[in-house]
C-alpha positions in Angstrom: 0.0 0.0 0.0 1.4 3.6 -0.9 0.1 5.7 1.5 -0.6 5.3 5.3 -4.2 5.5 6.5 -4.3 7.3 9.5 -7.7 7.4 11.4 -11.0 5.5 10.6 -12.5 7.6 8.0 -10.3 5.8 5.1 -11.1 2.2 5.7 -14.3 2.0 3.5 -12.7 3.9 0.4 -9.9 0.7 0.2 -10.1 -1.5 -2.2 -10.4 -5.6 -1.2 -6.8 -7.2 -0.7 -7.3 -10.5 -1.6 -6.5 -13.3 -0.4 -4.3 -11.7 3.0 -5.6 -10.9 6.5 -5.7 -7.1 6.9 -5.5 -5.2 10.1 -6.1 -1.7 10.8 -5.2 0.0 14.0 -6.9 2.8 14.5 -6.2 5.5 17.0 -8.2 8.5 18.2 -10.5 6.1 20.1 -12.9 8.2 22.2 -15.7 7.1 24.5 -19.2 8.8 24.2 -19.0 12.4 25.3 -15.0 12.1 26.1 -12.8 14.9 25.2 -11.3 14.9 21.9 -7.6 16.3 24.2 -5.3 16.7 21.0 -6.6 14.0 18.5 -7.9 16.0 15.5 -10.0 13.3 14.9 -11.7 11.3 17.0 -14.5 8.3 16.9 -16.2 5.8 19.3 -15.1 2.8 19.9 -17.8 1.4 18.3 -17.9 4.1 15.1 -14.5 2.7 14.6 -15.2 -0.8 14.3 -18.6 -0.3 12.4 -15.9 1.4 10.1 -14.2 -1.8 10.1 -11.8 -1.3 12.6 -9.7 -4.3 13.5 -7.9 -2.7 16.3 -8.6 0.1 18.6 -6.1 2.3 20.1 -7.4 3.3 23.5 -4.8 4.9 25.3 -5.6 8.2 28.0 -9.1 7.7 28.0 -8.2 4.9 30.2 -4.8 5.6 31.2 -6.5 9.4 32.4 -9.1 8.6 34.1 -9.9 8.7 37.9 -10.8 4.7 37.9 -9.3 3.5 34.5 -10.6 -0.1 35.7 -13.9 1.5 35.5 -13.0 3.3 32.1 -12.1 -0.1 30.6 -15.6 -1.7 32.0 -17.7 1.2 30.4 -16.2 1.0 27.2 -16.7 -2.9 26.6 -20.4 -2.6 28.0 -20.3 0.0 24.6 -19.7 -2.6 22.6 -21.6 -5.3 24.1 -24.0 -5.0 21.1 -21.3 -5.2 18.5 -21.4 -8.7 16.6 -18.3 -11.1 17.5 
């Protein structure tokens, strides 16, 4: 691939790759009504796998919070509905 794709928007416009396993890792992950801090763009965690996120980056929502066990626990229950 030439270019880098560097947030979730870009995952639909690619092309299929064949027969290979694709990941993309997609930072910027925000919870629901969390700051955007200096991300330019941000998404949910579950906006970013309905983009077809493989991978979320999930870094000071969690790592910044007052109870990041707590953080970790709300996020999942987000994407409790999301489809194994």
């Amino acid at each position: 691939m030439a270019d880098n794709l560097d947030n979730y928007e870009g995952i639909a416009a690619l092309p299929p790759f064949g027969l290979f396993p694709w990941f993309f890792v997609i930072p910027g992950i925000r919870p629901a009504g969390g700051a955007a801090g200096d991300q330019k763009r941000v998404v949910t965690p579950a906006g970013a796998l309905d983009s077809g996120a493989s991978i979320l980056v999930i870094g000071r929502p969690i790592t910044d919070a007052p109870d990041p066990t707590r953080a970790i626990v709300d996020i999942a229950a987000g994407l409790s509905h999301m489809p194994a």
